[in-house]
Biopython code that builds the backbone (N, CA, C, O; Angstrom):
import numpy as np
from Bio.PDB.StructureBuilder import StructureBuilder

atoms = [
    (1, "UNK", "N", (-66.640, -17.272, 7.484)),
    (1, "UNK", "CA", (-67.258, -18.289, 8.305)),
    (1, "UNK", "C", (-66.188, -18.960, 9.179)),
    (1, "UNK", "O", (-65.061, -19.257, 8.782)),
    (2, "UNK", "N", (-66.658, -19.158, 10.383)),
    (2, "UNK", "CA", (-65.490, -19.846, 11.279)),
    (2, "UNK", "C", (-65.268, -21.071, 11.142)),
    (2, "UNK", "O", (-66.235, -21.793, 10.899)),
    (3, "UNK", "N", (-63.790, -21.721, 11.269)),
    (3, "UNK", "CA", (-63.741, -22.793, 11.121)),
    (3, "UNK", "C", (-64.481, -24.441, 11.348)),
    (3, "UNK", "O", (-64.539, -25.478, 10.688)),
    (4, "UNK", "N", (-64.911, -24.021, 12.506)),
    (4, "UNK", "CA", (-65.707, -25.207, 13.495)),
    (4, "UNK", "C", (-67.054, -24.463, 12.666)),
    (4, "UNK", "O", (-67.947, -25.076, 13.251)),
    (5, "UNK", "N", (-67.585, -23.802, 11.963)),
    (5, "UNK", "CA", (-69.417, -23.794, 11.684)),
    (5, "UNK", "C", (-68.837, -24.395, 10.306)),
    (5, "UNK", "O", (-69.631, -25.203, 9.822)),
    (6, "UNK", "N", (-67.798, -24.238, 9.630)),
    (6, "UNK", "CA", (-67.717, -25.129, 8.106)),
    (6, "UNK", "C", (-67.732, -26.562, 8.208)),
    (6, "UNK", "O", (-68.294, -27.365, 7.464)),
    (7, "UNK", "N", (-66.693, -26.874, 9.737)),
    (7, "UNK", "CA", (-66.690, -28.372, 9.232)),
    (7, "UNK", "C", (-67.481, -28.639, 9.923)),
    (7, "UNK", "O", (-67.280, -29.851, 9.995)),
    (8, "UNK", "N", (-68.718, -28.350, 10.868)),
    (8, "UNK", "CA", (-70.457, -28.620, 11.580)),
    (8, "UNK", "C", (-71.118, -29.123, 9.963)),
    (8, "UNK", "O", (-71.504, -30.276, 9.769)),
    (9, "UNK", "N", (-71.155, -28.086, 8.940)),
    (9, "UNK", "CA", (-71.875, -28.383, 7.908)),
    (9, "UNK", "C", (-71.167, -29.128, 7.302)),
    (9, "UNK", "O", (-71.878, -30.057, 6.919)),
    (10, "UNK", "N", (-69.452, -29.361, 6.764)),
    (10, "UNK", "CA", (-69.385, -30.860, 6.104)),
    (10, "UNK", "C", (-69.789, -32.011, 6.932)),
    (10, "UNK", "O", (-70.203, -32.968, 6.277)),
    (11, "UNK", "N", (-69.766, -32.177, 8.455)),
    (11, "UNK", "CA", (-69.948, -32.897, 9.187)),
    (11, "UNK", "C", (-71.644, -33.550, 8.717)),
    (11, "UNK", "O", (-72.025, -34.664, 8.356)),
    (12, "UNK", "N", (-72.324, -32.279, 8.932)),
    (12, "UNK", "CA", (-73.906, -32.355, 8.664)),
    (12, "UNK", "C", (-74.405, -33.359, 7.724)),
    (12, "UNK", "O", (-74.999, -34.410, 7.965)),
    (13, "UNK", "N", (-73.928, -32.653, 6.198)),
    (13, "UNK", "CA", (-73.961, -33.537, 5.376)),
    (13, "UNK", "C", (-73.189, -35.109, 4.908)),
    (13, "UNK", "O", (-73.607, -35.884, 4.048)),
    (14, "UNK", "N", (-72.109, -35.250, 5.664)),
    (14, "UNK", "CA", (-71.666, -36.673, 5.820)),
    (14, "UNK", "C", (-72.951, -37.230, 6.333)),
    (14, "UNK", "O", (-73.558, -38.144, 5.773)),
    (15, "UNK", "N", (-73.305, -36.680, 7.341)),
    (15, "UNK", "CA", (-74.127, -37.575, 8.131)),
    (15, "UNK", "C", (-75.717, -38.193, 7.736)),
    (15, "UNK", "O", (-76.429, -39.150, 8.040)),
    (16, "UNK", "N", (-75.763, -36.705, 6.659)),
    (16, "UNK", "CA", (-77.102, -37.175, 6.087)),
    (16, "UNK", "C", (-76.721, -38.275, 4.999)),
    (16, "UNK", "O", (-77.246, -39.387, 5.042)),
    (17, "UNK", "N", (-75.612, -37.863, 3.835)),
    (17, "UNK", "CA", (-75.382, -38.685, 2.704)),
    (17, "UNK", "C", (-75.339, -40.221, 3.241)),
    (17, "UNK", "O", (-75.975, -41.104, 2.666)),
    (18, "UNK", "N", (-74.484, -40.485, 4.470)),
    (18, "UNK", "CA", (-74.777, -41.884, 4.455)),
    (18, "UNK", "C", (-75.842, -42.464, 5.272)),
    (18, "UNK", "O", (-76.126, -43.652, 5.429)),
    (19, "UNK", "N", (-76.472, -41.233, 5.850)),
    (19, "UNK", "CA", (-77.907, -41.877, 6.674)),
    (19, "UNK", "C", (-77.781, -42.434, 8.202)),
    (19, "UNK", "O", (-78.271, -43.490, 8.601)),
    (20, "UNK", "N", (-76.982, -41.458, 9.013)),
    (20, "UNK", "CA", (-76.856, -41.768, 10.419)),
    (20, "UNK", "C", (-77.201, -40.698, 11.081)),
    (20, "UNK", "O", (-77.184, -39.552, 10.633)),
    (21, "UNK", "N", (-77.586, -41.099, 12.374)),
    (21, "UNK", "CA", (-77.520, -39.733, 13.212)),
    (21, "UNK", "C", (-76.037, -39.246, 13.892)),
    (21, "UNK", "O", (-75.097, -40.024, 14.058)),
    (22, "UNK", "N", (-76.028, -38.646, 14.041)),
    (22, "UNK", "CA", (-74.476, -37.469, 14.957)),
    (22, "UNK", "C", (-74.668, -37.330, 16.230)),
    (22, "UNK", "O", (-74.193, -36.411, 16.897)),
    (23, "UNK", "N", (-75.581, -38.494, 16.778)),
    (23, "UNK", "CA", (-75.214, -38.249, 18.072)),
    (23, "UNK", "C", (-73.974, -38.110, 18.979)),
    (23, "UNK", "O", (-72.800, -38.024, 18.620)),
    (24, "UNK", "N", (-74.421, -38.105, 20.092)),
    (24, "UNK", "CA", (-73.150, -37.725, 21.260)),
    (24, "UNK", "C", (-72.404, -39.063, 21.320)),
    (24, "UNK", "O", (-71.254, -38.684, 21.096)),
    (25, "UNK", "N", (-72.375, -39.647, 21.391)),
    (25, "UNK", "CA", (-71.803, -41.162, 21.240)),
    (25, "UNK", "C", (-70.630, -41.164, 19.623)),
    (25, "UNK", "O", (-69.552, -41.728, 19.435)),
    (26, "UNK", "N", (-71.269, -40.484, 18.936)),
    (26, "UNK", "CA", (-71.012, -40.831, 17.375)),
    (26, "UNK", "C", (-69.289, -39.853, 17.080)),
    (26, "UNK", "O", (-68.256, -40.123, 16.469)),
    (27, "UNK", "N", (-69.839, -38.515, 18.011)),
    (27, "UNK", "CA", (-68.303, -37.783, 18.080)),
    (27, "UNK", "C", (-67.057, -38.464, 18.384)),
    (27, "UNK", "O", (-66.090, -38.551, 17.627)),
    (28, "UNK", "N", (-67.186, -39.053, 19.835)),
    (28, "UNK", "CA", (-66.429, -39.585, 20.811)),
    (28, "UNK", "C", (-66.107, -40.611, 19.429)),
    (28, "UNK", "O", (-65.257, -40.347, 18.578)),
    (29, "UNK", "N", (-66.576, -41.259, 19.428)),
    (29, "UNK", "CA", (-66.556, -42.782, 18.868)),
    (29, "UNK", "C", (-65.418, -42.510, 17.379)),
    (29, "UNK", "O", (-64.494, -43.315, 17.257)),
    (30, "UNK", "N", (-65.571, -41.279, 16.237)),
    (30, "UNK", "CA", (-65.367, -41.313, 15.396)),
    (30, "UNK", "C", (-63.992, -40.448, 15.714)),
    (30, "UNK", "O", (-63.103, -40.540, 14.867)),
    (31, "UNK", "N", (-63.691, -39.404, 17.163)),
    (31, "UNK", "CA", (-62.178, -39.014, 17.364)),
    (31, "UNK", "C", (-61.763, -40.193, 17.290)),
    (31, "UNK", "O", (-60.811, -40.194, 16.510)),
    (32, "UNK", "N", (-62.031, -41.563, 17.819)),
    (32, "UNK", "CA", (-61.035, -42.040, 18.538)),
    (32, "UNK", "C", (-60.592, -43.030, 17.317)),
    (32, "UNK", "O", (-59.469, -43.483, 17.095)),
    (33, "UNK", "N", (-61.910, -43.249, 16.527)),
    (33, "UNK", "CA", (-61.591, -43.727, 15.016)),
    (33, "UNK", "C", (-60.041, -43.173, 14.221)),
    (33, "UNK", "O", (-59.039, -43.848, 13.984)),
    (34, "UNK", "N", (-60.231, -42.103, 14.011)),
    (34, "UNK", "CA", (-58.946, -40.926, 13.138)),
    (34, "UNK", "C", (-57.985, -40.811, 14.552)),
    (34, "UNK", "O", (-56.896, -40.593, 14.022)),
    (35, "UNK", "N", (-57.762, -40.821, 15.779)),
    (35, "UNK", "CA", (-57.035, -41.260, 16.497)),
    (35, "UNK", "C", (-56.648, -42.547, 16.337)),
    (35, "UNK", "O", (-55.501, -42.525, 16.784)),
    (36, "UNK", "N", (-56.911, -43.862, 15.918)),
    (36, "UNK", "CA", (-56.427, -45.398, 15.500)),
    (36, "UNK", "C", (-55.946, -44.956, 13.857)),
    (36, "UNK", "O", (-55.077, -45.680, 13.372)),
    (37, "UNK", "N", (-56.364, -44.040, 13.162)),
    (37, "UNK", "CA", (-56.228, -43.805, 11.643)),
    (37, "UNK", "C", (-54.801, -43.263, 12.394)),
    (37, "UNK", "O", (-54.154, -44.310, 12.360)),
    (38, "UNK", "N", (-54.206, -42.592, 12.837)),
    (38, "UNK", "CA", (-53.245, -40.871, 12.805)),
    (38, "UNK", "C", (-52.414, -42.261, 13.646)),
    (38, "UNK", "O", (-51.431, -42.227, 12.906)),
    (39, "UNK", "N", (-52.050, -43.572, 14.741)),
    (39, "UNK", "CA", (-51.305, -44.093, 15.020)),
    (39, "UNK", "C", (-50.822, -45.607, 13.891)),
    (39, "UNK", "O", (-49.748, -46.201, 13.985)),
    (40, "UNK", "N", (-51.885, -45.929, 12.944)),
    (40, "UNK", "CA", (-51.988, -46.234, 11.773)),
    (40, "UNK", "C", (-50.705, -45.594, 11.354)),
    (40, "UNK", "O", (-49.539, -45.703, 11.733)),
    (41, "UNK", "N", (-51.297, -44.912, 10.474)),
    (41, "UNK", "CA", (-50.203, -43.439, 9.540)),
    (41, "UNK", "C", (-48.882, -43.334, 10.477)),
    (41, "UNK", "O", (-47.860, -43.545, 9.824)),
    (42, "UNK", "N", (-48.727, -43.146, 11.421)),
    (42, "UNK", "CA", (-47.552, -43.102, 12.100)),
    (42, "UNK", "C", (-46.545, -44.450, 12.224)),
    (42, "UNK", "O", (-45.379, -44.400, 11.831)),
    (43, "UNK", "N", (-47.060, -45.500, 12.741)),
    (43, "UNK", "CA", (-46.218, -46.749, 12.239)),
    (43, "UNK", "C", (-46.031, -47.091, 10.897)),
    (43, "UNK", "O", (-44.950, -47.535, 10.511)),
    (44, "UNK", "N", (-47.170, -46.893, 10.006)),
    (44, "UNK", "CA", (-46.324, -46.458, 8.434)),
    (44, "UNK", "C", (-44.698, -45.685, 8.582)),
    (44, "UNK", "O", (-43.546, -46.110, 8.664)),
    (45, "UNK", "N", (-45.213, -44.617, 8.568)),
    (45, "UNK", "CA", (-44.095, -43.494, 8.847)),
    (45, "UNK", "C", (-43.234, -43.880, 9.386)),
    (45, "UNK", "O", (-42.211, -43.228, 9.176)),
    (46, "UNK", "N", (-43.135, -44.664, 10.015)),
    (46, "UNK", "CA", (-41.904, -44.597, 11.077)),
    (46, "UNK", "C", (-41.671, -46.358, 10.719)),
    (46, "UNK", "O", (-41.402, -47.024, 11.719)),
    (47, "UNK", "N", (-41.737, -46.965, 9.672)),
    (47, "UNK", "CA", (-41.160, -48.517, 9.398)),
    (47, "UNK", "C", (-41.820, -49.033, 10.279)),
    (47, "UNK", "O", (-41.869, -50.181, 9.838)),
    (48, "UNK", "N", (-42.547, -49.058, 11.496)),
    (48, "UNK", "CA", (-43.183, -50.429, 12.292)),
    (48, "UNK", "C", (-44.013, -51.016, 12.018)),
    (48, "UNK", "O", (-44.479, -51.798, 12.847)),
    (49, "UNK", "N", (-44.693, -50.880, 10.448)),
    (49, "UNK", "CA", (-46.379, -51.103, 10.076)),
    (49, "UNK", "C", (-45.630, -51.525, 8.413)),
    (49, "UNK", "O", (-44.506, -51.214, 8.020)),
    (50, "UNK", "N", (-46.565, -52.220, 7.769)),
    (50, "UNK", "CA", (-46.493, -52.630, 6.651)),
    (50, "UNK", "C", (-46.829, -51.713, 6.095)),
    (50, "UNK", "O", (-47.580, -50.912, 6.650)),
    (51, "UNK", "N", (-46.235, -51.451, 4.366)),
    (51, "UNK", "CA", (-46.393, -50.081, 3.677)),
    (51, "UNK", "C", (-47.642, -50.572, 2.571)),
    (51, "UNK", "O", (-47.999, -49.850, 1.640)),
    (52, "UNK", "N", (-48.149, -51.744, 2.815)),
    (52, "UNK", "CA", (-49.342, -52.378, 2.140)),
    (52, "UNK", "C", (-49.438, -51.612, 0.515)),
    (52, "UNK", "O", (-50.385, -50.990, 0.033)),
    (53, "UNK", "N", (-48.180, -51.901, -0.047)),
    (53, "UNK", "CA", (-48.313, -51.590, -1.525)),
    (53, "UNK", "C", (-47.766, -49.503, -1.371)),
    (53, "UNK", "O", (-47.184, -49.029, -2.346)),
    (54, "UNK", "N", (-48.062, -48.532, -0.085)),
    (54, "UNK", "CA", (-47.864, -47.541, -0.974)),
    (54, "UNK", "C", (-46.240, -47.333, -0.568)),
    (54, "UNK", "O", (-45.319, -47.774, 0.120)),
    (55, "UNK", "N", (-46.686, -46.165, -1.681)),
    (55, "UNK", "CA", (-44.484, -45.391, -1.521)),
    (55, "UNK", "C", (-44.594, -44.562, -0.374)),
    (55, "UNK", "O", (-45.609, -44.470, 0.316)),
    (56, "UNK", "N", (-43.525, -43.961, -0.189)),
    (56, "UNK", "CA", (-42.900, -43.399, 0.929)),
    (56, "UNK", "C", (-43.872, -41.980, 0.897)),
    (56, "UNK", "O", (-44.511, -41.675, 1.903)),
    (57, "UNK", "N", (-43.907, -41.444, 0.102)),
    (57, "UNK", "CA", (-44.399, -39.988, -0.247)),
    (57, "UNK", "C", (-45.859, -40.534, -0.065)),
    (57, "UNK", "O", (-46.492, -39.666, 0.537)),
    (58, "UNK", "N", (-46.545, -41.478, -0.303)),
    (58, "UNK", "CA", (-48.189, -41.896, -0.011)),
    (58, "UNK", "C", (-47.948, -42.179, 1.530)),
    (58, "UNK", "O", (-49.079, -42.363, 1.979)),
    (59, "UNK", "N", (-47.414, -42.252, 2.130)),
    (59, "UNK", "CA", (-47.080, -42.839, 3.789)),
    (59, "UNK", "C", (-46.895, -41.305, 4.246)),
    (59, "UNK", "O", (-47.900, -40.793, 4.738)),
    (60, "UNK", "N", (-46.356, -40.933, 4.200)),
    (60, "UNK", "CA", (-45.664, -39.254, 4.467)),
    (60, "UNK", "C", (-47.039, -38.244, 4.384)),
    (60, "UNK", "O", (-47.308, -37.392, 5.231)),
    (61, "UNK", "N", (-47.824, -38.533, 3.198)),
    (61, "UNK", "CA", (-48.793, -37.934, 3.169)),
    (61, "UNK", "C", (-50.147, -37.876, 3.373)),
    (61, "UNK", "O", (-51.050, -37.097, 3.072)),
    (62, "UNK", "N", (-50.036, -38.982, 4.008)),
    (62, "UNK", "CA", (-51.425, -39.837, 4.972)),
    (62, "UNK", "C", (-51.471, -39.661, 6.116)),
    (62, "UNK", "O", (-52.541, -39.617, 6.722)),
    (63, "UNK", "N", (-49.790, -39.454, 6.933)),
    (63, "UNK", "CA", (-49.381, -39.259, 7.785)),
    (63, "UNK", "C", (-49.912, -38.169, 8.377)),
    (63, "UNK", "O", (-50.522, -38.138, 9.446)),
    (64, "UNK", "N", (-49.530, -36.810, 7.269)),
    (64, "UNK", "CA", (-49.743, -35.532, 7.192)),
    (64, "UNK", "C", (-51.521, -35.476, 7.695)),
    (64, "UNK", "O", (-51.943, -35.074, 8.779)),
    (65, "UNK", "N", (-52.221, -35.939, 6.695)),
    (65, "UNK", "CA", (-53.482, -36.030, 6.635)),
    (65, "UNK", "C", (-54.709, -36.463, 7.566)),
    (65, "UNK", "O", (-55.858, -36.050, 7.720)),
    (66, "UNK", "N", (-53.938, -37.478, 8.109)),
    (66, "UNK", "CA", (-54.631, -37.777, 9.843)),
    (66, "UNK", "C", (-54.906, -36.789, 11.019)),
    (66, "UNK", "O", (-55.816, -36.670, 11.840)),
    (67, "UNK", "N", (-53.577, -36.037, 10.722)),
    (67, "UNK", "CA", (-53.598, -35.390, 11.967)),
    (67, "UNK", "C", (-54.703, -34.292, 11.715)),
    (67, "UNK", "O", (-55.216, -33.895, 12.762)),
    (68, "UNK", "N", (-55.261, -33.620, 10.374)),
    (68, "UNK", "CA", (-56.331, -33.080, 10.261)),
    (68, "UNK", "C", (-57.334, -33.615, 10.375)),
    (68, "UNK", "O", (-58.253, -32.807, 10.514)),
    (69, "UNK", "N", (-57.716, -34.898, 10.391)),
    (69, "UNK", "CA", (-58.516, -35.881, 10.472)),
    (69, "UNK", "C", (-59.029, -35.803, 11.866)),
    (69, "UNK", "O", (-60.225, -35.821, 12.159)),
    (70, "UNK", "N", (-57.771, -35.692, 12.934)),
    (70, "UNK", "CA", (-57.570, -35.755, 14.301)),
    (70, "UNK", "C", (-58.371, -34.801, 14.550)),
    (70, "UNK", "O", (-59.523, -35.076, 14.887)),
    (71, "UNK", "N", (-57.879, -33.243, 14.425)),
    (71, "UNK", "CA", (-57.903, -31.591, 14.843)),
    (71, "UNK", "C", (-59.607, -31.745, 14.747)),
    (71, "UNK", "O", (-60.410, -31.657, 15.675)),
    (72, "UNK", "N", (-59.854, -31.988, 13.402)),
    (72, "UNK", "CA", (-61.488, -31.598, 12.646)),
    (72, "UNK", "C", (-62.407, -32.217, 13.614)),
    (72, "UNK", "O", (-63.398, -31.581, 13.973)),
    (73, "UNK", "N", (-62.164, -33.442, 14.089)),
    (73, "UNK", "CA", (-63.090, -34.522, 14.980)),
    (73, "UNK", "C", (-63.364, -33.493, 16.098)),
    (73, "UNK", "O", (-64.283, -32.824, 16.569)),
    (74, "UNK", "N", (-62.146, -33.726, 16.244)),
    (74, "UNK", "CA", (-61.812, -32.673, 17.984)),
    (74, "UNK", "C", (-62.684, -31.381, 18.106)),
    (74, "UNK", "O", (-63.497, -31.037, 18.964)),
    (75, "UNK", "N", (-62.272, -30.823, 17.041)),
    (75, "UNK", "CA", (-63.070, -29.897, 16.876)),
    (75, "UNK", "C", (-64.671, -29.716, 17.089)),
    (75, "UNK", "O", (-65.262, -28.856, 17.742)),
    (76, "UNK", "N", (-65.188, -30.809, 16.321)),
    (76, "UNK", "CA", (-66.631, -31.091, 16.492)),
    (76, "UNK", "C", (-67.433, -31.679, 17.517)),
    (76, "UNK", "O", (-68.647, -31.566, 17.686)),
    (77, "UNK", "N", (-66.345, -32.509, 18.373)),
    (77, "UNK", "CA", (-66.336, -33.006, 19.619)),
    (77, "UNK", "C", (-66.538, -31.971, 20.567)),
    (77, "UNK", "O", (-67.468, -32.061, 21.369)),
    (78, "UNK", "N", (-65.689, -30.891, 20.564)),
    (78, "UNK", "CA", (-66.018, -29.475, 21.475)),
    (78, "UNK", "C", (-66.858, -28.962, 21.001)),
    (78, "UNK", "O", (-67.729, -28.633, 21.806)),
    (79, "UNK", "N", (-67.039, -28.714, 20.012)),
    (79, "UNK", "CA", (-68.754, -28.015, 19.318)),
    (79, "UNK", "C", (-69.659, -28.673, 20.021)),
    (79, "UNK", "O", (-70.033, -27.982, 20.968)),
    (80, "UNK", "N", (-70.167, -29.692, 19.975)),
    (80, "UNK", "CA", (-71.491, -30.541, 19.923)),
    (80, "UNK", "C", (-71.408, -30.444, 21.780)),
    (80, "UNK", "O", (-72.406, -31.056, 22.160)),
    (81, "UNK", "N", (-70.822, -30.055, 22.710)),
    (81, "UNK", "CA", (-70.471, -30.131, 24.338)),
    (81, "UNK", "C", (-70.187, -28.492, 24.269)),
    (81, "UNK", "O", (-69.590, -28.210, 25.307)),
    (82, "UNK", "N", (-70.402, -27.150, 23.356)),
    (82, "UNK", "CA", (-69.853, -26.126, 23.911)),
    (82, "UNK", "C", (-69.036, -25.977, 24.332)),
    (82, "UNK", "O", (-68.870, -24.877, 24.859)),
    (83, "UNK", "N", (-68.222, -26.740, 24.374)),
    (83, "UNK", "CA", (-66.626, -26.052, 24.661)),
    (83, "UNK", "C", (-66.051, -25.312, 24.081)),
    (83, "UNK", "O", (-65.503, -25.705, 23.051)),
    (84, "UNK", "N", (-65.906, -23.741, 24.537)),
    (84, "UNK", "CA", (-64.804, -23.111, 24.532)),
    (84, "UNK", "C", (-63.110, -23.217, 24.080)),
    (84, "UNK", "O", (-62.331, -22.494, 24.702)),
    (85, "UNK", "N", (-62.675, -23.944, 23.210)),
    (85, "UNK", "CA", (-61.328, -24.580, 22.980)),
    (85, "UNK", "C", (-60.043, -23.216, 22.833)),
    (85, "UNK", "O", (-58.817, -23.323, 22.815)),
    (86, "UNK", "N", (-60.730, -22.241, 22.765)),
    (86, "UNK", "CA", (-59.992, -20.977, 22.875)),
    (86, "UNK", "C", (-59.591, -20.669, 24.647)),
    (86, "UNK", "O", (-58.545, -20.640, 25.296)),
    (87, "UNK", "N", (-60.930, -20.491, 24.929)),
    (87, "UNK", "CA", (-61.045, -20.206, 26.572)),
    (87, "UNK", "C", (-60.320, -21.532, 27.199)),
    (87, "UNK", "O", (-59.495, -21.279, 28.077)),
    (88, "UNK", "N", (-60.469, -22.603, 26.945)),
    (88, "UNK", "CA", (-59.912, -23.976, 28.082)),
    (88, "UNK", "C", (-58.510, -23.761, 27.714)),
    (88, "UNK", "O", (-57.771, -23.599, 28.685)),
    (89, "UNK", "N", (-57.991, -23.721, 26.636)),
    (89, "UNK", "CA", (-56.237, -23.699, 26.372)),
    (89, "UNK", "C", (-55.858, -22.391, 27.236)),
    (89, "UNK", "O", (-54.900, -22.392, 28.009)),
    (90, "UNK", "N", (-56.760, -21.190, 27.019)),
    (90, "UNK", "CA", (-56.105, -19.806, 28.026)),
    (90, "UNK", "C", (-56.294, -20.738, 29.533)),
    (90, "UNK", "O", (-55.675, -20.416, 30.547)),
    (91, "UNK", "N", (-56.970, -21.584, 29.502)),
    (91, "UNK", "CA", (-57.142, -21.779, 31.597)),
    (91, "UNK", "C", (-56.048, -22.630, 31.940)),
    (91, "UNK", "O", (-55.424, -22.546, 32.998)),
    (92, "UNK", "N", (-55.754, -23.721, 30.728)),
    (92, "UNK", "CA", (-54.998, -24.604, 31.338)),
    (92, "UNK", "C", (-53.299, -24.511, 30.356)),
    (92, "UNK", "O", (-52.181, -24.648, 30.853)),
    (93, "UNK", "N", (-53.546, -24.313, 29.281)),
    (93, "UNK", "CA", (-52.263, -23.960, 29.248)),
    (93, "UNK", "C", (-51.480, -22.992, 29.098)),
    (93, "UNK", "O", (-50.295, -23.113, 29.411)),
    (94, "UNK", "N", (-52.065, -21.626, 28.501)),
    (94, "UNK", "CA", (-51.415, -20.669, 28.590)),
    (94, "UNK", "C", (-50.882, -19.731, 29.647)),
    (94, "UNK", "O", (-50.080, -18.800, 29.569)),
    (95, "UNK", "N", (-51.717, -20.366, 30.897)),
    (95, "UNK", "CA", (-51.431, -19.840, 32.185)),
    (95, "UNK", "C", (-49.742, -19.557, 32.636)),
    (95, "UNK", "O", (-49.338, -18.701, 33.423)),
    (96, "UNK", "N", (-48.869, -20.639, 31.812)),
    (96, "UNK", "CA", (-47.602, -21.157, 32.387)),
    (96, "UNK", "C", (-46.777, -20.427, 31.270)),
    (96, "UNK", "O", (-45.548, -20.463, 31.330)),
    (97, "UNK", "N", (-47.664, -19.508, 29.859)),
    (97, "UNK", "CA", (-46.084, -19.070, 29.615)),
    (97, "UNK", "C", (-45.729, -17.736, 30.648)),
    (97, "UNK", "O", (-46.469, -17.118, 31.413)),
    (98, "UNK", "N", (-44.294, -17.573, 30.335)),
    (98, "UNK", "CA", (-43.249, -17.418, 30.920)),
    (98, "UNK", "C", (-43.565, -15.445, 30.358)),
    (98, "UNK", "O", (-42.750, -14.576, 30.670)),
]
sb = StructureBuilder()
sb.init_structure("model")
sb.init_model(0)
sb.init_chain("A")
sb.init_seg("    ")
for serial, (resi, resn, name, xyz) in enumerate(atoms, 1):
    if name == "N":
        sb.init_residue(resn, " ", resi, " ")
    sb.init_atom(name, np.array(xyz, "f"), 0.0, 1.0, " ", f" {name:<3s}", serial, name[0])
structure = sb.get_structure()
C-alpha cells in the first residue's frame, strides 16, 4: 500500500474518533499546526525555548518526530488537492540537477 493511501486512512479515522470533518480548510490549518509543533521542537533543540521539565534525549526526539508530523500533513495536504508531489518536484526542482 502506498504511503499517502495509509496515512489517508490513519488520517480517516482520527477524524472520525474525535468527530470532525477533514475538510479543505482542516488540512491547511493542521500543516501549519505541526509546522508551529516542528519550530516548537526546534527552539527546544537548539536552547532558545524552555525544556519544560524534559531531558535532552526527550527534546532531540520530539525534534526528530515533528518533522514526520510535518512530511505526513503535507502529504495529505497534496492528496486531498491531487497533487502530484512526485511530478511537481521533477518540474520544479529536479530540472536544475547538474
Amino acid at each position: 500500500m502506498e504511503l499517502t493511501q495509509r496515512l489517508e486512512k490513519i488520517s480517516v479515522g482520527y477524524g472520525e474518533r474525535l468527530g470532525f470533518d477533514r475538510d479543505p480548510d482542516w488540512f491547511l490549518l493542521k500543516l501549519q499546526e505541526e509546522v508551529g509543533e516542528l519550530t516548537q521542537a526546534y527552539l527546544q533543540h537548539t536552547g532558545r525555548a524552555r525544556a519544560k521539565g524534559a531531558t535532552q534525549d526527550d527534546i532531540r526526539s520530539t525534534f526528530h518526530q515533528e518533522f514526520a508530523d510535518v512530511l505526513c500533513q503535507l502529504l495529505l495536504f497534496a492528496h486531498q488537492h491531487d497533487v502530484d508531489l512526485s511530478q511537481e518536484i521533477e518540474r520544479k526542482w529536479l530540472v536544475y540537477e547538474a
